[in-house]
C-alpha positions in Angstrom: 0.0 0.0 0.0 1.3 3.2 -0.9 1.2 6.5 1.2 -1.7 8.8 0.3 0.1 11.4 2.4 2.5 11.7 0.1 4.0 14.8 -1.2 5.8 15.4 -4.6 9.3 16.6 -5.0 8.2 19.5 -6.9 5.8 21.0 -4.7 2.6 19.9 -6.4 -0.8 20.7 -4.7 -4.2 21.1 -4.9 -3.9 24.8 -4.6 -1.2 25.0 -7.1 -3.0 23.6 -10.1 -6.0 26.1 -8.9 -3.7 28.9 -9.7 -2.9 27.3 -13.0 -5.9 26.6 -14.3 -7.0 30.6 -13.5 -5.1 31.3 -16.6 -4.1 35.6 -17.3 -5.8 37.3 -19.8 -3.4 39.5 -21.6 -5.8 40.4 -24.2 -9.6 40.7 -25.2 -9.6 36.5 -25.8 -6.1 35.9 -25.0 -4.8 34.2 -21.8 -1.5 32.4 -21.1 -0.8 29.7 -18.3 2.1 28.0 -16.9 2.4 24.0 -15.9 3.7 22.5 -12.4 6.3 20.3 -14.0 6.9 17.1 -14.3 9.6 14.5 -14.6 8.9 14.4 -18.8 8.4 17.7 -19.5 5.1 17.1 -21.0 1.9 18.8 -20.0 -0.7 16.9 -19.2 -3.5 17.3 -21.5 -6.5 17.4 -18.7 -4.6 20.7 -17.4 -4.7 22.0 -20.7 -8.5 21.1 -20.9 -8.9 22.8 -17.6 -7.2 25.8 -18.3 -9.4 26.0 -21.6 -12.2 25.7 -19.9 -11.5 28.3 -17.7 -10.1 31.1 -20.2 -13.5 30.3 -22.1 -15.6 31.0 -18.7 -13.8 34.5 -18.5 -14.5 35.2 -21.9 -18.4 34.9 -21.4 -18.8 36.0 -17.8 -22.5 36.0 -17.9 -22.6 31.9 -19.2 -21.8 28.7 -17.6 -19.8 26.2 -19.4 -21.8 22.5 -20.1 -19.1 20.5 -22.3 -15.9 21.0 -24.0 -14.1 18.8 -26.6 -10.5 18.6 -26.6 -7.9 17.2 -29.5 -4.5 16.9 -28.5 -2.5 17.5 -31.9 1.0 18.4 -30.5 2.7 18.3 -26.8 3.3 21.3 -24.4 6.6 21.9 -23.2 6.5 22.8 -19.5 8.9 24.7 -19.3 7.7 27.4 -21.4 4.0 29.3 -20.4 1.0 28.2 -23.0 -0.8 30.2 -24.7 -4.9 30.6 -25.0 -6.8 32.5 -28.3 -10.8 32.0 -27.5 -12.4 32.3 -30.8 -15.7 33.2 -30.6 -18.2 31.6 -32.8 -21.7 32.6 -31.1 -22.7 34.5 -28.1 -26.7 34.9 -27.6 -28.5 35.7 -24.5 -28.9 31.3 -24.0 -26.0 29.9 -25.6 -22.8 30.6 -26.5 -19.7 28.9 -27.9 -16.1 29.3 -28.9 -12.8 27.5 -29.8 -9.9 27.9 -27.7 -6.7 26.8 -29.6 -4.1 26.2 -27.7 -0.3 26.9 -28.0 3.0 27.6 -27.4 5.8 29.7 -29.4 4.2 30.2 -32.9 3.3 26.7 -32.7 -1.1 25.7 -32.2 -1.5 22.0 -30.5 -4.3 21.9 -29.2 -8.3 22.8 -29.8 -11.5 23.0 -27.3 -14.6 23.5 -28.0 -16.6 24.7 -25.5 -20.5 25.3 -25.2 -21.9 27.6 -22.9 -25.5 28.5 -21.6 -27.1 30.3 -18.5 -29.0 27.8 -15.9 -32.7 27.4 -16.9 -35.1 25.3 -14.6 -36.2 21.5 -15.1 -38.6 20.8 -17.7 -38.3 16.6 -17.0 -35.7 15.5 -14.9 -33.6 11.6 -14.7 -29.9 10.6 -14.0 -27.9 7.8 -13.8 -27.4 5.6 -10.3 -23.9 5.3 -9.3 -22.2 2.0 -9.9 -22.0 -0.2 -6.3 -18.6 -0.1 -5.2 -18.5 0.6 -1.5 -17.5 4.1 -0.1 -14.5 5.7 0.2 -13.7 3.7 3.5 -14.0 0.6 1.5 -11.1 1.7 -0.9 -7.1 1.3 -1.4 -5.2 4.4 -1.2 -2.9 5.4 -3.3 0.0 8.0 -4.1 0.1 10.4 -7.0 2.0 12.6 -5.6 -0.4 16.1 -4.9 -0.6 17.7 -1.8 -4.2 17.6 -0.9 -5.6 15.1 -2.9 -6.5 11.8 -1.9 -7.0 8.6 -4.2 -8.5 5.6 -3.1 -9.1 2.8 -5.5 -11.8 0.1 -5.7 -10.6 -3.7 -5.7 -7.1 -2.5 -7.2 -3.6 -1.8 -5.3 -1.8 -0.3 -8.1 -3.1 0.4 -12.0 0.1 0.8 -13.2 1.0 -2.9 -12.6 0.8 -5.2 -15.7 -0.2 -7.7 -13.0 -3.1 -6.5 -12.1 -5.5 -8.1 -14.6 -9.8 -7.3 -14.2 -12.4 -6.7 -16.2 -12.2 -3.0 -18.0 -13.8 -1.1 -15.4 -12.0 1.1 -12.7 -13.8 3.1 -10.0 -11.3 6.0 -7.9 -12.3 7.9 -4.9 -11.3 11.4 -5.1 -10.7 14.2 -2.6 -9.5 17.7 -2.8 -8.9 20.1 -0.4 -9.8 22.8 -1.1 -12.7 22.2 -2.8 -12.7 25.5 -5.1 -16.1 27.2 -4.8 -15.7 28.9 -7.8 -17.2 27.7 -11.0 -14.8 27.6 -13.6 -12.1 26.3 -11.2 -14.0 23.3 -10.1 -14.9 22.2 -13.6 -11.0 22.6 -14.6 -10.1 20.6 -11.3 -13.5 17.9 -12.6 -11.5 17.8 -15.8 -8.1 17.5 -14.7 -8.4 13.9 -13.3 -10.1 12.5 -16.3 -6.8 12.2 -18.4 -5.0 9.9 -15.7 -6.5 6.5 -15.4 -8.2 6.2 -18.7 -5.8 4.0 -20.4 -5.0 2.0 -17.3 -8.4 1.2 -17.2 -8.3 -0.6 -20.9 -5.0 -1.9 -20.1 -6.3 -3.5 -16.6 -7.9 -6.3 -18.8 -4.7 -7.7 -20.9 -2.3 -9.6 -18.6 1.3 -8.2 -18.9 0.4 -4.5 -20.0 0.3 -2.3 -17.8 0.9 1.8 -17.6 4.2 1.1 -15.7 5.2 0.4 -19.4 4.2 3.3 -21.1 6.8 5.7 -22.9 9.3 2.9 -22.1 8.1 -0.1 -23.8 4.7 1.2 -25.1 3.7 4.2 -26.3 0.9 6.0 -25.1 -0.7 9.0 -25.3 -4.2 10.9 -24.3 -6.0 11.9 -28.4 -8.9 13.7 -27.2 -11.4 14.2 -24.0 -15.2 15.1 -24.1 -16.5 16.4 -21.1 -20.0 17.5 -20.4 -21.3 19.3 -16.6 -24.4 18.6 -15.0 -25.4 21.5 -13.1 -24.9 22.2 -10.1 -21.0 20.9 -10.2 -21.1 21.3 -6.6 -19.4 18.8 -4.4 -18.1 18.5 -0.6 -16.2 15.8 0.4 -15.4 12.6 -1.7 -15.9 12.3 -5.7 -16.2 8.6 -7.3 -14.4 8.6 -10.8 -16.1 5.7 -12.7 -14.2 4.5 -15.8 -15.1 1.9 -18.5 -12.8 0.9 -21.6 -16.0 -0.3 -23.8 -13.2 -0.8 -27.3 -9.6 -1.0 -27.6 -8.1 -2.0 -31.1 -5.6 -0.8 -34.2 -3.8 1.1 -31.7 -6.8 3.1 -30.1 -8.5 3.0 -27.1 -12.4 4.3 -25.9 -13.1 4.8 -22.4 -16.5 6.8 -21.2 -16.8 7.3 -17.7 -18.8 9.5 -14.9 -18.4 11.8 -11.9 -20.6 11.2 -8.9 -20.5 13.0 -5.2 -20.5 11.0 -2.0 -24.2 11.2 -2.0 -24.5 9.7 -5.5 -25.5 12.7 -7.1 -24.1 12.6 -11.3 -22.2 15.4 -11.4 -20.5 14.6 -15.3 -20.0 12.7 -17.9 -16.5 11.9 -19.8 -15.0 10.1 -22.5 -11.5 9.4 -23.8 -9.9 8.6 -27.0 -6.8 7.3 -26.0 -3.4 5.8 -28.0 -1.8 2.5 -27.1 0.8 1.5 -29.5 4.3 -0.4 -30.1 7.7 1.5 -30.9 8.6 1.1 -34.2 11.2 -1.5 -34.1 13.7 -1.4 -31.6 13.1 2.1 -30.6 12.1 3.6 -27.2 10.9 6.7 -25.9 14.5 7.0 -24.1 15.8 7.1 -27.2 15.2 10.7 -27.6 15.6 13.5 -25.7 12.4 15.3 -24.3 12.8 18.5 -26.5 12.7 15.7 -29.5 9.9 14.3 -28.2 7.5 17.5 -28.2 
């Protein structure tokens, strides 16, 4: 079992990714953002989703942000700040919508599409039940390194081991403190974990693959991430991450999954495109140096 209490080596935290998804507008739809670092240099693409998210929220002040789209074309170097053009295509007194490309130097990587509307009341009502996994207290911890956020996993001690072999399905507790109060910032902190156990999930039903292997022996990569809210994205204290690889094959993998509170309430609704493929020949990710990688 591995410490939940533990801290990373480069400071991460809860309240640290908070500042960094409030992205700085430095123009009338411009922001730019900074990363916390890594070991690989590479951003992860949920932040990046997050941060979009969040620079489209500014740009329409008066809406609320339901779902955002999000293809990963190039990598972001962490060491440099990103950079955030929100292209408006519509903004009406209900709906409103815009691309946010995403990018860094003269370089675009990535694009979001985000739609926005202002909160109307019910006209019929239904949502999903939560899957039947036990509570938090029922769960394994585990480390991934962020002050302030605790993982628990259901029926799993570590998804990064090629040994752990179960159907496609994989169900993580989540808590954050702080819990941000402020809309935007808890939709980007919503989106940020749905990047991070995706392909695990697909991986957790072939015996001898694992994540543990990925940019060594595999590569891997997160393609694109569809997220939708279901108002009110309001939560105190634990969230359950539900994940489901429904299609893996020709070097692609699906995942959808869902965001519940403690209480069971369906807060939203994901899905991941995700890459799983072989080096070419003998060659491995260590074979090239980061900067070669972006």
């Amino acid at each position: 079992m591995k410490d939940e209490s533990a801290v990373s080596s480069t400071g991460s935290s809860v309240e640290r990714m908070l500042d960094i998804f409030d992205v700085e507008q430095v123009g009338a739809c411009r922001f730019v953002g900074t990363s916390d670092g890594g070991r690989r240099r590479v951003v992860d693409g949920s932040q990046l989703l997050g941060q979009a998210i969040v620079a489209a929220s500014k740009t329409f002040p008066q809406h609320t942000a339901r779902s955002a789209h999000a293809v990963f074309l190039r990598a972001i170097d962490d060491e440099s700040k990103a950079w955030f053009e929100v292209e408006v295509l519509h903004q009406g007194r209900t709906f409103a919508s815009a691309v946010v490309t995403v990018g860094q130097h003269d370089r675009q990587c990535i694009t979001v599409t985000v739609l926005l509307d202002v909160n109307h009341p019910d006209v019929i009502a239904h949502t999903a039940a939560p899957p039947a996994v036990g509570g938090p207290a029922d769960a394994v911890p585990f480390a991934m390194s962020m002050t302030g956020r605790q993982l628990r996993l259901v029926g799993i001690h570590d998804p990064d081991d090629p040994g752990e072999v179960g159907p496609p399905i994989l169900d993580a507790w989540l808590h954050y403190e702080p819990i941000p109060r402020r809309p935007d910032l808890a939709k980007a902190l919503i989106a940020h974990f749905t990047g991070h156990l995706s392909i695990s999930t697909t991986m957790r039903a072939h015996e001898g693959i694992g994540t543990s292997m990925a940019h060594h022996d595999l590569s891997t990569a997160v393609m694109a991430i569809s997220i939708t809210f279901h108002d009110p994205v309001t939560w105190d204290g634990w969230l359950l991450y539900h994940h489901e690889s429904t299609q893996v094959g020709g070097g692609m993998s699906y995942v959808r999954g869902q965001v519940f509170t403690e209480e069971g309430r369906l807060i939203t609704s994901f899905s991941q495109d995700g890459m799983i493929r072989s080096f070419a020949g003998d060659q491995i990710a260590l074979s090239k140096s980061a900067a070669e990688r972006l």
